[in-house]
C-alpha positions as CSV (number, residue, x, y, z in Angstrom):
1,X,-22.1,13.9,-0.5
2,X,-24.2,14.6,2.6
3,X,-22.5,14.7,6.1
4,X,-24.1,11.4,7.0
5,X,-22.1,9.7,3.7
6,X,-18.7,11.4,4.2
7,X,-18.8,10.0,8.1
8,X,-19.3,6.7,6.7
9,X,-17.0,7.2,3.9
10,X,-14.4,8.2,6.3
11,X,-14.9,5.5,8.9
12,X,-14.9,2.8,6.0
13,X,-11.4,4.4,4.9
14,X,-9.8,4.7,7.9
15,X,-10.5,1.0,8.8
16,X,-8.4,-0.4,6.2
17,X,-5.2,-0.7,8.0
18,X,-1.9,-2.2,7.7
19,X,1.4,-3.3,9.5
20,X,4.3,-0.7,9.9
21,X,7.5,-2.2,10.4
22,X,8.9,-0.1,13.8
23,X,12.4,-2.4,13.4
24,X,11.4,-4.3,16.3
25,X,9.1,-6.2,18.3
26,X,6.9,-2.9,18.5
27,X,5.1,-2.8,14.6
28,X,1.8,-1.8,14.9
29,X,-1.4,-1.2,13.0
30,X,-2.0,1.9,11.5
31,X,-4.9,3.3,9.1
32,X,-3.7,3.3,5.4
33,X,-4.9,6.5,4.5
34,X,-2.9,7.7,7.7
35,X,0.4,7.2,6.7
36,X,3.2,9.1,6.9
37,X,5.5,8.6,3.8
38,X,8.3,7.2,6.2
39,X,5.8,5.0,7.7
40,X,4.3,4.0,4.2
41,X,7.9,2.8,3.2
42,X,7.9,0.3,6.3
43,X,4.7,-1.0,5.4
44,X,4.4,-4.7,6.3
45,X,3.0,-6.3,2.8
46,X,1.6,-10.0,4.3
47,X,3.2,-13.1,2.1
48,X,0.3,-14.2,0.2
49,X,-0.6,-10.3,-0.7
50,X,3.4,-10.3,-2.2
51,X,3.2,-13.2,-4.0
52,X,0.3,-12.1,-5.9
53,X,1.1,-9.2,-6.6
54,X,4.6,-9.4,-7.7
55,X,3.3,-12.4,-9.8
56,X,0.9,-10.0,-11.6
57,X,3.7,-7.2,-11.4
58,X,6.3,-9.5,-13.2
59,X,3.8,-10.3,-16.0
60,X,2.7,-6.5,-16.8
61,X,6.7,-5.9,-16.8
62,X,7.2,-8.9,-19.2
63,X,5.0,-7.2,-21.7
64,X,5.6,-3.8,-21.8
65,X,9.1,-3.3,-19.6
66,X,7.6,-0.5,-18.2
67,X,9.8,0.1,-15.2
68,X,6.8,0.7,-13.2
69,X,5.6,-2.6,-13.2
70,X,9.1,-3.5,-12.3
71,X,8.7,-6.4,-8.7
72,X,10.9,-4.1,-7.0
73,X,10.0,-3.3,-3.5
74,X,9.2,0.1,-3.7
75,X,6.2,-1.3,-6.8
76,X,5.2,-4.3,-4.6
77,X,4.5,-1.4,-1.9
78,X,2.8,0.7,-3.7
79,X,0.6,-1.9,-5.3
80,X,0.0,-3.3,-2.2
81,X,-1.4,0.2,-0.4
82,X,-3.3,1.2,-3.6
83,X,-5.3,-3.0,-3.3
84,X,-5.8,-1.7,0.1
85,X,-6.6,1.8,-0.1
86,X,-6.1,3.6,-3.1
87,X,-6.1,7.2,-1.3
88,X,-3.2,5.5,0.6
89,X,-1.6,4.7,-2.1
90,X,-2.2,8.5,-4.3
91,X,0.8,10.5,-3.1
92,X,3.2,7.4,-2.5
93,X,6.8,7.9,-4.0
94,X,9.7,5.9,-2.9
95,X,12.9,5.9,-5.0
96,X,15.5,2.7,-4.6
């Protein structure tokens, strides 16, 4: 990758934000790739995104009862950072 394509690469990755929940009037916007893991488990996943995915989610667990595919909230977030960045999503690990 030249220096010119990693810029870009980088720029297009950090871009792709979402919504922290800060417990109160004060969530903000953060790159995904950016987050902290205390941050990534306040991630803000937006209705329609949920829906979707824990309908998918609750499928997948209907066929194989794989507890990863489990709609918990700690799946629906981490299929929600990986649809947004999958770097994001790479070293996220949240235990209920």
């Amino acid at each position: 990758m030249t220096p010119q394509e990693k810029l870009e690469f980088t720029k297009k990755e950090m871009s792709k934000q979402v919504l922290v929940d800060n417990f109160g009037p004060f969530n903000t916007k953060k790159p995904a790739l950016s987050l902290t893991p205390k941050e990534a488990k306040n991630v803000m996943i937006p209705k329609a995104e949920r829906a979707k995915i824990a309908e998918a989610m609750q499928r997948q667990y209907n066929r194989t009862k794989d507890p990863r595919y489990a709609p918990t909230e700690a799946n629906l977030r981490r299929e929600y950072l990986y649809s947004v960045s999958p770097g994001a999503a790479a070293d996220y690990q949240e235990t209920e």
